[in-house]
VOGU-3710 file (C-alpha; in Angstrom, 3 decimals, decimal comma):
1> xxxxxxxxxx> 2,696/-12,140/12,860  6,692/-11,730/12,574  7,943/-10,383/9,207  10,879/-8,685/8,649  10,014/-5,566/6,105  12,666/-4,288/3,706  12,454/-1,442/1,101  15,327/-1,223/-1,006  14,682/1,776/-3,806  17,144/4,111/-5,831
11> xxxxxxxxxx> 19,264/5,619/-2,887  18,814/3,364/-0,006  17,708/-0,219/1,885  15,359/0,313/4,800  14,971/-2,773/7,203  12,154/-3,121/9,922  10,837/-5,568/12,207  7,225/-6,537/13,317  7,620/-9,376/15,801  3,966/-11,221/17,072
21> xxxxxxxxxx> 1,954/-8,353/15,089  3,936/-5,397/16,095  6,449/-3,049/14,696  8,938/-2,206/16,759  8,916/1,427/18,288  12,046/3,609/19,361  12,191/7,003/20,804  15,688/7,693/19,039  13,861/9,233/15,923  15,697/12,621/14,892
31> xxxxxxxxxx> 14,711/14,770/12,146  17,937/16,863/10,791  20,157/15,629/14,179  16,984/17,086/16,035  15,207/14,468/18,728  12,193/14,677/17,969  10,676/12,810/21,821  7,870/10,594/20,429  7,089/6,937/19,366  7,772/6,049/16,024
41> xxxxxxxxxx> 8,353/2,641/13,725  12,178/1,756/14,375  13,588/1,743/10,681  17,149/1,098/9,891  18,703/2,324/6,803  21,862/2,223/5,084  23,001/3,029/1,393  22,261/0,380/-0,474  19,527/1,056/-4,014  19,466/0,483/-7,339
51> xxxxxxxxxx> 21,552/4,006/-8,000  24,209/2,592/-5,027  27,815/2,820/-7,256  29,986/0,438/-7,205  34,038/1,128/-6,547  37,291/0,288/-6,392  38,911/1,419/-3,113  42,580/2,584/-2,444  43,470/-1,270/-1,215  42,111/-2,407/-4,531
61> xxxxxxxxxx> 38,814/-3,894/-3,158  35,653/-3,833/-5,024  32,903/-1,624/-2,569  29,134/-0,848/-3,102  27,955/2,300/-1,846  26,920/3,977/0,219  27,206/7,102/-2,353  24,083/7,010/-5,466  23,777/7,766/-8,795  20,304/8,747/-7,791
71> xxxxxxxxxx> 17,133/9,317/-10,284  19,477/11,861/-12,300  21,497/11,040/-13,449  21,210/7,309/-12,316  22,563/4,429/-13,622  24,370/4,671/-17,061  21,746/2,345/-18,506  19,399/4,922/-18,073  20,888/7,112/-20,320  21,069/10,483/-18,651
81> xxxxxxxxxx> 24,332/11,041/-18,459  25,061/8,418/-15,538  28,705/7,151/-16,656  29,324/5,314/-13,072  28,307/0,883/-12,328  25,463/0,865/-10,376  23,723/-1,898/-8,454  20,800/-1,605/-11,257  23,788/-1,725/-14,046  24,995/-4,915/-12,510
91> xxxxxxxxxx> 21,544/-6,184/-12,644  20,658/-5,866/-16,245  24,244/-7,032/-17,152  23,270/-10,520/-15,204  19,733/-10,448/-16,628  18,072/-9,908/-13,967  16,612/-6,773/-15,784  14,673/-7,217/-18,696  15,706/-4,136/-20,848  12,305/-4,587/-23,022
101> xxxxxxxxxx> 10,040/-4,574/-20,019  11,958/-2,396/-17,474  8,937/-0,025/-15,330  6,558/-2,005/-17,285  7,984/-1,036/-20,545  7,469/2,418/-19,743  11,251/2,962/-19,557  13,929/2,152/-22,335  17,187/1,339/-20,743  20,493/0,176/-22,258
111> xxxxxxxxxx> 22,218/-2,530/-21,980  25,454/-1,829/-23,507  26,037/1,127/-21,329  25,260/-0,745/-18,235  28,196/-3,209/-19,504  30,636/-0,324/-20,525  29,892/1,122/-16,967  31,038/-1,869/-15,511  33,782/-2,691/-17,713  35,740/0,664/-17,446
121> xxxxxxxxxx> 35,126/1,311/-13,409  35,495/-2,626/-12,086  36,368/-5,257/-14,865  39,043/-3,906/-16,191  40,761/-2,370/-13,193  40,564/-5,594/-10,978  41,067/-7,965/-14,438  37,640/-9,438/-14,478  35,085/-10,656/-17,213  32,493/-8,094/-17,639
131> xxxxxxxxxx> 30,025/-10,617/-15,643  32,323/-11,347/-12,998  32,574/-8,279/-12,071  28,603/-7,559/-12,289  28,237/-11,184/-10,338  30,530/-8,944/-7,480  28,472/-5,995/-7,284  25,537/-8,054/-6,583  27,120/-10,789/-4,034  28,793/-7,122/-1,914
141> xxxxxxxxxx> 24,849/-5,421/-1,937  23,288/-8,461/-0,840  25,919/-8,684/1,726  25,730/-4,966/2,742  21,750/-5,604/3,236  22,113/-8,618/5,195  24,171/-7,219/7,509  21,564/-4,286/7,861  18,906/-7,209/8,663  21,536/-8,601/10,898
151> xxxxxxxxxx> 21,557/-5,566/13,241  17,922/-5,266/13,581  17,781/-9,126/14,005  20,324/-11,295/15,347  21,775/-8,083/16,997  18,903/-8,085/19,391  18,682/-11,467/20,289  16,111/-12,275/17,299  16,801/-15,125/15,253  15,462/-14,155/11,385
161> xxxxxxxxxx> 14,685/-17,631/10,290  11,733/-17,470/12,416  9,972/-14,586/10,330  8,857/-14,135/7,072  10,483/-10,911/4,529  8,249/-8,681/3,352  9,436/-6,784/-0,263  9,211/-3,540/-0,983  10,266/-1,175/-2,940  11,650/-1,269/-6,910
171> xxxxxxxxxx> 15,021/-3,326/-6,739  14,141/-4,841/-3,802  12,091/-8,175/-5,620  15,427/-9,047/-7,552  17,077/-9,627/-4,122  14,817/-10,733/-1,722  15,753/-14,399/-2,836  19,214/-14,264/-2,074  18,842/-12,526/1,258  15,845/-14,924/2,856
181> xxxxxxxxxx> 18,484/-18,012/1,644  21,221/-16,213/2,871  19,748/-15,869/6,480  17,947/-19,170/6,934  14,571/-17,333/6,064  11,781/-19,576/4,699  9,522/-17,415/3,213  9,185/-13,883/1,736  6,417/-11,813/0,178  6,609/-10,078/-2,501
191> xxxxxxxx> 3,194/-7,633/-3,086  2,067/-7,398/-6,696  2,970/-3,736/-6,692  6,446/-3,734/-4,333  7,291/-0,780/-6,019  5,154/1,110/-4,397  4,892/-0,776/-1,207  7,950/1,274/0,762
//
């Protein structure tokens, strides 16, 4: 009866809550700034996906985000032109990306690009191993989406470890682990087909 929901896809992490059986409403929904006046599932949403690049700020800190590589062209592994580290790149250089089995197989991707990505935009200008510096784009999403729990959580009084996280969407499987542990969580779900359960 309480779950937390989260979709985290190519461009962006959406976070929900359905406490005793129901999802929570708000009024505040606007379509293109415009209020649109009626009842709708409160969804909170920040930039955080697989395409979500990773960056080296003007203080000399490593970000994530909120700008996307998108679908096109997307992560350099995809090969499509994509020459900036994205959350997905830092995922196949860890493994957590099978490059032989990536959409089923259906997709080829490439490793080495995801680690020259990588290596030219964050290991080399902060003086890191190319894992290192993969292991740091993953540890800054995960704490990007946490906090994005956080507000529609612990912001409001709600304490998370008391609900279960629901998966959904592509990337969001290879992080659901690290976010339940990270907030106290016990459980998540994770469909069969979270790809496609946004």
């Amino acid at each position: 009866d309480n779950v937390i929901t989260i979709d985290m896809g190519g461009t962006s992490f959406d976070v929900s809550m359905v406490s005793n059986g129901s999802p929570e409403l708000t009024r505040e929904l606007r379509v293109h700034e415009m209020p649109v006046g009626v009842a709708a599932v409160d969804v909170h949403s920040i930039g955080a996906g697989g395409g979500s690049i990773a960056w080296i700020d003007k203080g000399g800190a490593l970000q994530v985000g909120p700008q996307s590589a998108g679908a096109e062209p997307g992560p350099a592994c995809y090969e499509q032109g994509g020459t900036e580290p994205t959350c997905t790149d830092a995922n196949v250089v860890l493994g957590y990306i099978n490059p032989d089995y990536f959409l089923g197989g259906r997709r080829d991707i490439n490793t080495a690009l995801s680690e020259q990505a990588v290596k030219e935009k964050v290991a080399d200008p902060l003086g890191l191993s190319v894992p290192d510096a993969a292991h740091g784009i993953f540890r800054i999403i995960n704490n990007n989406m946490v906090d994005a729990i956080r507000v529609v959580s612990i912001e409001r009084g709600i304490d998370p470890r008391n609900y279960s996280l629901v998966v959904g969407g592509g990337a969001g499987a290879i992080h659901a682990g690290m976010l339940g542990r990270t907030l106290g969580m016990k459980s998540a779900i994770i469909p069969r087909y979270s790809g496609v359960f946004c």
